[in-house]
C-alpha positions as CSV (number, residue, x, y, z in Angstrom):
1,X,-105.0,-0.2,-32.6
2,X,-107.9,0.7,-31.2
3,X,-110.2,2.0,-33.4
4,X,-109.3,-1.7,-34.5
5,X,-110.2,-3.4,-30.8
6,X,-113.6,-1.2,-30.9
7,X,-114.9,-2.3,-34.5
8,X,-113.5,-6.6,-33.4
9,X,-115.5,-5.9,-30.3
10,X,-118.3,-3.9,-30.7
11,X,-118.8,-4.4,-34.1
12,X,-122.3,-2.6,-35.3
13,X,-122.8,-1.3,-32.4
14,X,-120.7,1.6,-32.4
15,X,-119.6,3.5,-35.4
16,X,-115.8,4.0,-34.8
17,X,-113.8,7.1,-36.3
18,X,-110.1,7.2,-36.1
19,X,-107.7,10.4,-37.0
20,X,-105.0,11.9,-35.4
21,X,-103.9,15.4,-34.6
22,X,-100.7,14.7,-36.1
23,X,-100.7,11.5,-38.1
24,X,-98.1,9.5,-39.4
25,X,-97.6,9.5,-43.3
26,X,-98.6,5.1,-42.6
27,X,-99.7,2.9,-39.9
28,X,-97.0,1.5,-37.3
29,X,-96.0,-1.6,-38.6
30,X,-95.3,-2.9,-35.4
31,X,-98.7,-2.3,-34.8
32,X,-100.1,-4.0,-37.5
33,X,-98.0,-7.4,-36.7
34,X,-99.2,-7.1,-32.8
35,X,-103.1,-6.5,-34.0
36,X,-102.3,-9.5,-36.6
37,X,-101.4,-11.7,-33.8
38,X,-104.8,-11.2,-32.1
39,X,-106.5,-12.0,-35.7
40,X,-107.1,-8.4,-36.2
41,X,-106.3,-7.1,-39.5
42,X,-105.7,-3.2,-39.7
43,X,-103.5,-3.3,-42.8
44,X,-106.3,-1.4,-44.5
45,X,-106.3,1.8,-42.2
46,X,-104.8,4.6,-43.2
47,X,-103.6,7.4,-40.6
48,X,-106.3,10.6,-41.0
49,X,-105.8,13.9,-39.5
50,X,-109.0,14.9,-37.0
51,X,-111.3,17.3,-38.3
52,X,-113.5,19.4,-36.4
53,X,-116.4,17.9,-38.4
54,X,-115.6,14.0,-36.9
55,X,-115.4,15.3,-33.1
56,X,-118.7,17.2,-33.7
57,X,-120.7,14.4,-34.9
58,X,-118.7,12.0,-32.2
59,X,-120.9,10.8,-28.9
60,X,-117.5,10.0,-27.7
61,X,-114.0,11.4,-27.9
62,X,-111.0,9.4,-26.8
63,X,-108.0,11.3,-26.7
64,X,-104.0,10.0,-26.5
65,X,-101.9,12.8,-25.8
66,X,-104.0,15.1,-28.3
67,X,-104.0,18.8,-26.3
68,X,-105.1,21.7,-27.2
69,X,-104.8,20.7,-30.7
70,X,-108.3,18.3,-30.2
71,X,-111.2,20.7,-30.8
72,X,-114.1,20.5,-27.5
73,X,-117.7,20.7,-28.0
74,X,-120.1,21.1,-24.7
75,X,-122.0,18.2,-24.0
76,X,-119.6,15.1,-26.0
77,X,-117.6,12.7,-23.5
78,X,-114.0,13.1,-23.5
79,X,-111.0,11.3,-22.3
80,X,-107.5,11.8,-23.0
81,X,-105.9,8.2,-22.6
82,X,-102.3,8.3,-21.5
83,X,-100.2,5.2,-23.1
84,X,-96.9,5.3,-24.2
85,X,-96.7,5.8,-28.2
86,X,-96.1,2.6,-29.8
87,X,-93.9,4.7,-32.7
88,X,-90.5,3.1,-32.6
89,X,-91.0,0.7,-30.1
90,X,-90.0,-3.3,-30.7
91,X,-93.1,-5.7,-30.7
92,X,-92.6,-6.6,-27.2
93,X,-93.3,-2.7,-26.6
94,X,-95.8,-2.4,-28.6
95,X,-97.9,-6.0,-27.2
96,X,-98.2,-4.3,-24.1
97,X,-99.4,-1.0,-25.5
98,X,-101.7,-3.2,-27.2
99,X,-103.2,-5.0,-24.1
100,X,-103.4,-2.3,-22.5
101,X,-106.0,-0.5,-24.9
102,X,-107.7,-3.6,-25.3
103,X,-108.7,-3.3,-21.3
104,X,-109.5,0.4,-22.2
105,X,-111.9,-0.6,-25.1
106,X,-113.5,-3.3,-23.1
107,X,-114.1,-0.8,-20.4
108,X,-115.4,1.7,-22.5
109,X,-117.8,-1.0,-24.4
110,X,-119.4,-2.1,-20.8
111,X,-120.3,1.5,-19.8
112,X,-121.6,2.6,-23.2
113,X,-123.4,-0.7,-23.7
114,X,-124.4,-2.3,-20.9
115,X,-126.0,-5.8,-20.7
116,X,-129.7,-6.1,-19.9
């Protein structure tokens, strides 16, 4: 969800990567119905496993629970976002979850790409 929120509201701006240290064999479909109702279509994503290759070329690393299983390179940003795991929850769950990162992607857009 949001690698999703990033690319709807960044667009060019930021080249968005998405992988998991342990992801699922398919994307939430209760996640795909609550980005579809805010016109975002993530049916195309497929869940990824991080490689140390996509942190290293990454300006930017947002974390969700990752660990000591996310690899740390000096000098990159990090931050480990805590938000309740939308796996298994209903779609009521999940809309909030959803909201929720949306404020965190807008945040995040503002500092790394300030107006004027």
């Amino acid at each position: 969800m949001a690698a999703g929120w990033l690319t709807q509201l960044a667009g060019d701006r930021v080249e968005v990567r998405s992988a998991g240290s342990e992801p699922a064999d398919q994307v939430n479909p209760v996640a795909v119905e609550a980005m579809r109702e805010v016109g975002i279509d993530i049916t195309g994503q497929k869940p990824k496993i991080l490689t140390i290759d996509a942190v290293e070329a990454s300006d930017v690393v947002i974390t969700m629970g990752c660990g000591d299983a996310c690899p740390v390179f000096p000098g990159k940003r990090y931050e480990d976002w805590k938000l309740d795991d939308p796996a298994g929850q209903g779609i009521e769950a999940v809309r909030v979850i959803r909201d929720e990162i949306r404020t965190r992607i807008e945040k995040l857009i503002h500092e790394l790409l300030p107006v004027g």
